[in-house]
C-alpha positions, 0 to 999 in steps of 0.5 A: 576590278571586280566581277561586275565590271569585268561583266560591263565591259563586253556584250553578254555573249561576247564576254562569255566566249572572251572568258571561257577563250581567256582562262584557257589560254591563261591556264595552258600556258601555266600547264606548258611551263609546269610540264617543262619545269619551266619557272613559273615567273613573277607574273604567275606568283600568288597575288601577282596580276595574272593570278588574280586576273585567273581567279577574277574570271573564275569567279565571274564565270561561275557567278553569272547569270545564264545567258538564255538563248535569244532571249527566254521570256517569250516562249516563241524566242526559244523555238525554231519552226522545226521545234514548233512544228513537232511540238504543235503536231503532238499532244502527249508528254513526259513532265519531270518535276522534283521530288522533295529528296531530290529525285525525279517525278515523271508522268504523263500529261496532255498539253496545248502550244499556243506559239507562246506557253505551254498549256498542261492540266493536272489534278491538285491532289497529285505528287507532280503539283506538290512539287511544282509548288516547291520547284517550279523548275521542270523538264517536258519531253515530247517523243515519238519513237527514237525522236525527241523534243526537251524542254527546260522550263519554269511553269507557273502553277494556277488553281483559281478562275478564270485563268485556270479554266481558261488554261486548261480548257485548251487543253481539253479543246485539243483533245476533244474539240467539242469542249470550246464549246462548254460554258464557263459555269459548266467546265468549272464545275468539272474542274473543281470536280477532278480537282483540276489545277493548271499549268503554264509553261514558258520554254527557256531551252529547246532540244529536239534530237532524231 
């Protein structure tokens, strides 16, 4: 038996909770014996088959994939209307993203939900797209007063038309809604101006807490 076929024989979900539920049971009873100075017995000896059933399922645990929830490919699969209603009724953000020590860079951004991604504009010159373009991997958090809504997600950075124009002129029309009406010759010009880059971010977890 080995880690993959351990995985193959329940559904993900359920063979996460088998799991977390199986190696607890396992290691209590192991704990049970020792506190009561009770021998452990063959079936508990290194290499015997509970042994290497304890070590079986700590590897997979610790080896699987993380189960998203509902599935974090589509933005909208993610979020809950609560979620989407506040994240729709604001515009300003924190974005976190990681420095290259390790430590975090946060600043302030505007941004669009479409009910799929997240649409964010940043300038190509700033340390937040430097360290996208080395980790990918941010956290947005959207405030207001002690209420708060987090998400965990995976943006993709892009600097070339027409699909950076396209990103961030929703930013802009949400800011200021005269901008819809801006050619697209004109806006790539401002963009290329400010040295604008976009941002798409799809939500893998979603947290909102009073």
């Amino acid at each position: 038996m080995n880690p993959e076929s351990f995985r193959t024989n329940c559904s993900e979900a359920a063979w996460i909770s088998s799991l977390i539920a199986g190696v607890s049971k396992l290691y209590h009873v192991r704990m049970f014996r020792r506190m009561r100075g009770l021998p452990l017995g063959g079936a508990w000896q290194p290499g015997s088959r509970a042994a290497k059933l304890l070590a079986l399922a700590f590897v997979a645990l610790v080896t699987a994939p993380a189960v998203p929830v509902l599935g974090a490919e589509e933005g909208t699969k993610v979020i809950n209307p609560e979620q989407e209603a506040y994240l729709r009724d604001h515009v300003w953000a924190v974005l976190g993203t990681g420095r290259k020590d390790g430590s975090p860079q946060l600043s302030m951004v505007a941004y669009e939900f479409d009910g799929v991604d997240i649409a964010i504009s940043i300038k190509s010159y700033t340390a937040k797209w430097k360290n996208i373009l080395r980790q990918p991997d941010v956290a947005l958090l959207v405030h207001d007063g002690r209420k708060q809504l987090i998400i965990y997600g995976t943006v993709e950075a892009i600097a070339e038309d027409p699909e950076r124009r396209d990103v961030i002129r929703r930013v802009m029309t949400r800011l200021r809604p005269e901008a819809a009406g801006l050619d697209d010759e004109a806006l790539t010009k401002i963009l290329d101006q400010q040295e604008r880059t976009a941002l798409r971010l799809v939500p893998k977890k979603v947290f909102l807490n009073d």
